[in-house]
C-alpha positions in Angstrom: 164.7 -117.5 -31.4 166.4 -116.0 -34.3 170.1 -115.9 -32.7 170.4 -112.4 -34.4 167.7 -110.7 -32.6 167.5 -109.7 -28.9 164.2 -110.9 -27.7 161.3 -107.7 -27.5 160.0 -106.3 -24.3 158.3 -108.8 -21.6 154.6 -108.7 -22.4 154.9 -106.6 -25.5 154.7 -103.1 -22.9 156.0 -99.6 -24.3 155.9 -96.7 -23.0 152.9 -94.9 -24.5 153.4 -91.2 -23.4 157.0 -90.7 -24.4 160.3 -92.7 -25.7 163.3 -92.8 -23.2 166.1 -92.4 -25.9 169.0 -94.5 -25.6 172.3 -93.8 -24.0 174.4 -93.3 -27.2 177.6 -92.4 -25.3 179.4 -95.2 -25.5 178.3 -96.1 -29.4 180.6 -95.6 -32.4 178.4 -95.0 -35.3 181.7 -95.0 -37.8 183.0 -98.9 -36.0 181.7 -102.6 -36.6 178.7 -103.4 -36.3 177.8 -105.9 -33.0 175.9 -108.8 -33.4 174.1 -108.4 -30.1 172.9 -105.2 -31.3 169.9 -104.8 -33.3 169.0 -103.7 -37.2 171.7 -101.6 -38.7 173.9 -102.3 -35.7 172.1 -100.2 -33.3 172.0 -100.6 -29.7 168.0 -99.7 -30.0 165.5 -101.9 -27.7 161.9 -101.6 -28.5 161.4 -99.1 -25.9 163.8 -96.5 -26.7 163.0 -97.0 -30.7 160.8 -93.8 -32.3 160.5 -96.7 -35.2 159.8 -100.2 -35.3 160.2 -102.8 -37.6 157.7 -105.9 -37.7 159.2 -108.7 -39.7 156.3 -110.8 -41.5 158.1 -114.4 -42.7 155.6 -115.5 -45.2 155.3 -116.6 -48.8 152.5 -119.0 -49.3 150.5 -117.9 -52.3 154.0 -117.0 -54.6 153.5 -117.8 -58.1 157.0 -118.0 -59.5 160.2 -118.1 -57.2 160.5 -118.3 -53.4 162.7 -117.5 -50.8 161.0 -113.9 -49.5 160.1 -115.7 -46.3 163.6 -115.3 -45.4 164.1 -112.0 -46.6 163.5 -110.3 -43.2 165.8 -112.3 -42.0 168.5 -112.0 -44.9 168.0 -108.0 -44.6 168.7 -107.7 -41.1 172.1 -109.7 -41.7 173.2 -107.7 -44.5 172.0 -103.9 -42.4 175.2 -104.9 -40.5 176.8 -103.3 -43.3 175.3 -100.2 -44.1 176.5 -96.7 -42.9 175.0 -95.4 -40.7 175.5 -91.5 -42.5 172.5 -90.5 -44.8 172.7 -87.4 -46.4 169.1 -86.5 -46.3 168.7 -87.3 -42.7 171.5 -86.8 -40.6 172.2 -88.8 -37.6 168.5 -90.3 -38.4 169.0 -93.4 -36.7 169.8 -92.0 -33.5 166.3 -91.9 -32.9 166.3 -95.5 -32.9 165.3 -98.1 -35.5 164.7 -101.6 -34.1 163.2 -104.9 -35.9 161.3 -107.0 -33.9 162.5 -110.8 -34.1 161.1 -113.3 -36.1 158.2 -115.1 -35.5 159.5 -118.5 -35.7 155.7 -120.2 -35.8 154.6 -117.6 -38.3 157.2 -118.9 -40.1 156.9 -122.7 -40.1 153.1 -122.0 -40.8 154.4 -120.5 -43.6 156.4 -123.1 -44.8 153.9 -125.5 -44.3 151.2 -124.0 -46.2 153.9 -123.2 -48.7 154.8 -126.5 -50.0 150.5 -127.5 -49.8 150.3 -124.6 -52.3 152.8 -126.0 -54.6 150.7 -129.2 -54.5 147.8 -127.9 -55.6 149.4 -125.3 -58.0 151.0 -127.7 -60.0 148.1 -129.8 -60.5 146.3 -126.3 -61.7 149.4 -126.1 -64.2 148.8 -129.7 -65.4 145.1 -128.6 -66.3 143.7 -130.4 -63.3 140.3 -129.4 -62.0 139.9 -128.8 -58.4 136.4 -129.3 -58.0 137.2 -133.5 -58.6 140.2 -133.3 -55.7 138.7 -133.6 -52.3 142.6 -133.5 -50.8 143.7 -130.6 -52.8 139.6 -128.5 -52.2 140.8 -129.0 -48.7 144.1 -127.6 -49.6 142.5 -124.2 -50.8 140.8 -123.5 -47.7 143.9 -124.8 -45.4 145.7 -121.9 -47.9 143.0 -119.5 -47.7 142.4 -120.0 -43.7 146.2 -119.1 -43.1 146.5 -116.0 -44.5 143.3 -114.6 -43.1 145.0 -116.0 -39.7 148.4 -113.9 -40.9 146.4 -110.7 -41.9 144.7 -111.1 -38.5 148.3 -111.9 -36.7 149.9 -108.4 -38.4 147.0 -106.0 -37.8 147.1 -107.0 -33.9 150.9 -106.2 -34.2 150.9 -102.9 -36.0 147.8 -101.6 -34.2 149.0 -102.3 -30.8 152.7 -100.9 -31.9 150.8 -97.7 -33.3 148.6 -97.1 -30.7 152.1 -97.4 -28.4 152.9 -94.1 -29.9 155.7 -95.8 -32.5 156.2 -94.9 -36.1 155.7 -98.9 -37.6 157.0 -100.3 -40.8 156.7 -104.1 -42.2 159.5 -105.9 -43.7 158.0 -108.9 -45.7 157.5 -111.5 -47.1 155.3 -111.6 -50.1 153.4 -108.6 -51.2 150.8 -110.3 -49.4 151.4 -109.3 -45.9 150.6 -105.6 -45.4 147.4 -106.0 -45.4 146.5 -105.8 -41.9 148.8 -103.0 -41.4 146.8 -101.3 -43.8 143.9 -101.8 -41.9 145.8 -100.9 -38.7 146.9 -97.8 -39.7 143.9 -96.7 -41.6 142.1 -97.1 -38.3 144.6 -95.1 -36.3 145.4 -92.1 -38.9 142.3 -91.8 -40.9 142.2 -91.1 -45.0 145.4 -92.1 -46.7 146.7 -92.6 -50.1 149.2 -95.9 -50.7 152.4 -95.1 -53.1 153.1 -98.5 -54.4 156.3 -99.2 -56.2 156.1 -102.3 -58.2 156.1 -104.0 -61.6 152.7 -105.8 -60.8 149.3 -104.2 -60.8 148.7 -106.8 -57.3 144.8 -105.8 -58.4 143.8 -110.0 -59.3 141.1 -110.8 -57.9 141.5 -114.1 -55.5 144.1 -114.9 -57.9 144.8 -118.9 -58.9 141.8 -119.3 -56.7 144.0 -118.0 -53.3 141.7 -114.9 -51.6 144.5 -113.1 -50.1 147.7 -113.8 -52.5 150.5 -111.6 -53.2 148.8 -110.8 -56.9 145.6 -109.6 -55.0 146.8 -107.4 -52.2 146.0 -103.9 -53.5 142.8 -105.5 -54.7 142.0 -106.4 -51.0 143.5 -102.9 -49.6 140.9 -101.3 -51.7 137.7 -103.4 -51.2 138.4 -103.6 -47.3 140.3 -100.5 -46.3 137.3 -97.8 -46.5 140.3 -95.3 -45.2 142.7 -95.6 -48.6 140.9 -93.1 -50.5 143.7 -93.5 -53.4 146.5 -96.1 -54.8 149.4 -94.7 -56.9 150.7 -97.7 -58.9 154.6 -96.4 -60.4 156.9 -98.4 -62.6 153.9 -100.8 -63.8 154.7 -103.3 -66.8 153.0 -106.7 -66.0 149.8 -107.3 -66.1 146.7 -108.8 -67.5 143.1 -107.2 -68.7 141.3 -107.6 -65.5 143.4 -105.6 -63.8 143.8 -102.8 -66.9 139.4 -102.9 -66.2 139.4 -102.3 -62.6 141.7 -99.1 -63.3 139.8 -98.0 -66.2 136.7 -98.3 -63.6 137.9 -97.0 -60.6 137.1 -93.2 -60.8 140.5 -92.2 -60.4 141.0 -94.0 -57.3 143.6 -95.9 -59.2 146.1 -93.9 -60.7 148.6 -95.8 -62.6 152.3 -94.4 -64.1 152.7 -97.5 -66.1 157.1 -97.9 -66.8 156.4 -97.6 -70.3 154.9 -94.5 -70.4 157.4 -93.2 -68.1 160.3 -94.1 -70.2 158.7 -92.8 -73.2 158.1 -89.6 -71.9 162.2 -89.6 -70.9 162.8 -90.3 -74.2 160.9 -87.5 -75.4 162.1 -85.2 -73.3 160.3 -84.9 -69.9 163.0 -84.7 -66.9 162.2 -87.1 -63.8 161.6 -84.1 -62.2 158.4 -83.2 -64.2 157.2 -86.7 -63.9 157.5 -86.6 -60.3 155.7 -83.8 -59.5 152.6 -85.2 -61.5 153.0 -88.4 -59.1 152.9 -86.3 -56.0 150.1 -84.3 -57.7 147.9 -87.3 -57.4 148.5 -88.3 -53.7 146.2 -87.1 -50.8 147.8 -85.4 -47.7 148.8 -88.6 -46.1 150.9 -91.1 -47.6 152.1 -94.5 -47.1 154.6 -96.5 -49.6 154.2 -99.8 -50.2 157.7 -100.8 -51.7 157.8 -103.9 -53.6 161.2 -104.9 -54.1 160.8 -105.6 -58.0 159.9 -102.5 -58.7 163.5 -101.8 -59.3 165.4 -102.8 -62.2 165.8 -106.6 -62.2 169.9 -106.2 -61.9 169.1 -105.2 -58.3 166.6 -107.8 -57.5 167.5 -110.4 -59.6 165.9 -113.0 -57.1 163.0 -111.5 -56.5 159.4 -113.7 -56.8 158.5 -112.7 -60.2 161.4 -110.4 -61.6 160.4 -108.3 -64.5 162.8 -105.9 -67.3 162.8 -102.7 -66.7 162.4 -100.5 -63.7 163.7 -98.0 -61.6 166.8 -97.3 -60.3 166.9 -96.5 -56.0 167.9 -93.2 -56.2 165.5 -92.1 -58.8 162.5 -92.8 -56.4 164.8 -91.7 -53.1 164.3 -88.6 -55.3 160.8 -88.9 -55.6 160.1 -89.5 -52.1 162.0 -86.8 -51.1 159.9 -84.7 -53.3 156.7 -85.8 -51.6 158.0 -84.9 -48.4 158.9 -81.5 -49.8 155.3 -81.1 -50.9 154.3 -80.9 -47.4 152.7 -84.4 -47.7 153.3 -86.7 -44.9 155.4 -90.1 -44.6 152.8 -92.2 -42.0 154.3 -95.7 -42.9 155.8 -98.4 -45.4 156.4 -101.8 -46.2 159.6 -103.4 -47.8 158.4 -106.8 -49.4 159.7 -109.4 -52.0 163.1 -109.4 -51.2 164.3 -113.2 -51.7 167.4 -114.6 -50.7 167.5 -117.8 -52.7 170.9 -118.0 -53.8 173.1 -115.5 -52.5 172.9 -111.8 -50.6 172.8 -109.2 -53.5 169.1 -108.8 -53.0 169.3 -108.6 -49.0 172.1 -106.2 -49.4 169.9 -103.8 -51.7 166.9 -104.3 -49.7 168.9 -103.7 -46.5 170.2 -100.2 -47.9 166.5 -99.1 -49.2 164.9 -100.3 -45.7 167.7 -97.9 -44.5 166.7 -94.8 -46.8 162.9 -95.4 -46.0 163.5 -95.5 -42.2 165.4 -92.0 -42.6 162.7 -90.7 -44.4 159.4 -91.7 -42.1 161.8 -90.0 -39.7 162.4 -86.9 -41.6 158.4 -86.7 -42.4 157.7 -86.9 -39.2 159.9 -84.5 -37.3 
C-alpha cells in the first residue's frame, strides 16, 4: 500500500442514495497540508467524496519516454501544495475530492509488460521482422492480453463508482487507459461528445502492432464506444497521413482545431475568444475532456512521453472550459494522463494544479 493513501472503504461499499459530507469543523483549508489526509490535503474518505479519483499506473505501449506510470502517484505528492482557493469555484473542494490508492499489482503488471515491450520494440527499430521471433510473437500477445485485462480492470472501477452516485475522473498513466471509463460512462449517461486536449491525433490504428496503445486510444473510443457521437481534437500538431484520412472520412465526427491553424488565426487577428466559441459550437450537450498532459506547451511538460513545440498555455483552456460550461453544456467526466515524473517534479506539480482546476470545474458543471 502506497504509504500516502488511506486505504478505500471495506468491500468497495458507498452509499448510493446520498453522500454524508464530512465534518469540516476542525479543518484549516489556509494551514499545511497532512500526510494522512487524502489528494489536495483533504480530510475526504471515499464515502463523503461527491468526486473520486481512480488512479490507473500504466505505460506499457509508450513509444518515446516513460515514467507516466508514476504520475498518479507524483501528482498526488505535489496536490499537497496547491491552494485550496479557486476563483471560479469557491470552496469547491468542500464537497470532497478523494483519489483512490494505487493499485500496486496493476502497477507491477505494468512494469512487467513494460520492459517486454521495449524488447520487442527495439528489435522493430532494428528492422527486425516479428513473424521469424517466436519469443517476441508471444511478446505481442502477452502485450496485447494486458491491456485488454487493464481496459477491463478500469471499466469495472468507473462503472461501479458511477453507478454509486459519484462524479469519477481517471488520473493516468498513458493516454491509453480511459478507455474503459469511456465505455463506463457512455453506458451510464448516454450520447456524449470527448474534448481531447493533446498534440497527438491518438487515431493509429493498433499502432507498432499494440491493439490498445496510447497512439490508438481515440481510435478505439470511436470504433467501440457506440455512445461518443463526437471527438473534438484541440492543439493538434503531430501526426501522420492515416490519421489526417480517418478525419477527412469521418463525417464530421472528428473535428479537429489543429495548433497551427489556431495560431495562425491569432496572428491574423482572431481573439481566443472567437476560437473558443467555434470549439464549443462543435460539442454535443454532454461533454467529457480527455486532457492529455502534452497538450500544453512543452515548458510545462517537458517530461511528458512524447513532448511536442507548441501548445497551449493552462489558463487559455481553463478559459475555454469555462466557456463550455457557460454554454449550458455539461461537464460529466475527465481524465488527466501523460504526466511523467522521470527526473524531477515540475510536471507533477503542473499536473497537480490542472487535476485541481478540472475537479472544480466537474463540480461547478454539475451543481
Amino acid at each position: 500500500m502506497n504509504g500516502f493513501f488511506p486505504g478505500p472503504p471495506v468491500g468497495g461499499l458507498f452509499l448510493s442514495n446520498y453522500i454524508i459530507m464530512a465534518d469540516l469543523s476542525q479543518f484549516d483549508p489556509n494551514s499545511v497540508s497532512l500526510l494522512s489526509n487524502n489528494i489536495f490535503g483533504l480530510p475526504t474518505t471515499e464515502e463523503d467524496a461527491k468526486l473520486v479519483l481512480l488512479p490507473v499506473p500504466w505505460e506499457v505501449t509508450v513509444s518515446y519516454t516513460h515514467g507516466t506510470a508514476r504520475g498518479p502517484e507524483q501528482i498526488f505528492k505535489a496536490s499537497l501544495q496547491v491552494d485550496l482557493y479557486d476563483t471560479d469555484v469557491k470552496d469547491g473542494w468542500k464537497n470532497g475530492f478523494f483519489m483512490r490508492e494505487i493499485d500496486k499489482q496493476l502497477l507491477l503488471r505494468s512494469d512487467y509488460l513494460r520492459k517486454e515491450a521495449e524488447l520487442y520494440l527495439k528489435f522493430l527499430t532494428e528492422g527486425g521482422d516479428v513473424c521469424d521471433n517466436e519469443f517476441l510473437k508471444k511478446t505481442l500477445v502477452d502485450v496485447n492480453t494486458g491491456t485488454v485485462a487493464m481496459n477491463d480492470w478500469v471499466y469495472r472501477q468507473t462503472k461501479d463508482l458511477l453507478n454509486s452516485g459519484k462524479l469519477v475522473a481517471l488520473v493516468g498513466g498513458d493516454h491509453s487507459t480511459p478507455l474503459g471509463f469511456f465505455k463506463a460512462i457512455g453506458e451510464k449517461k448516454g450520447d456524449f461528445g470527448i474534448l481531447q486536449i493533446d498534440a497527438h491525433c491518438d487515431l493509429r490504428n493498433g499502432y507498432e502492432g499494440f491493439q490498445y496503445s496510447h497512439a490508438s486510444i481515440m481510435y478505439n473510443a470511436l470504433k467501440e464506444v457506440p455512445q461518443l457521437t463526437r471527438l473534438v481534437q484541440i492543439g493538434i500538431r503531430d501526426y501522420c497521413e492515416e490519421e489526417i484520412d480517418y478525419i477527412n472520412n469521418s463525417n464530421g465526427k472528428v473535428v479537429t482545431f489543429f495548433d497551427k491553424d489556431i495560431k495562425t488565426r491569432q496572428y491574423e487577428g482572431d481573439t481566443w475568444k472567437m476560437i473558443c466559441d467555434d470549439i464549443v459550437a462543435t460539442l454535443p450537450q454532454q461533454v467529457y475532456i480527455s486532457f492529455d498532459i502534452d497538450g500544453l506547451d512543452p515548458k510545462l511538460c517537458p517530461r511528458t512521453g512524447t513532448p511536442v513545440p507548441g501548445g497551449f498555455e493552462t489558463e487559455q483552456l481553463y478559459y475555454l472550459f469555462r466557456k463550455i460550461i457557460s454554454s449550458g453544456r455539461k461537464l460529466i467526466g475527465f481524465d488527466l494522463n501523460e504526466v511523467s515524473t522521470s527526473h524531477d517534479e515540475w510536471d507533477a506539480n503542473v499536473g497537480a494544479r490542472v487535476l485541481f482546476k478540472l475537479c472544480n470545474l466537474l463540480i461547478l458543471s454539475n451543481q
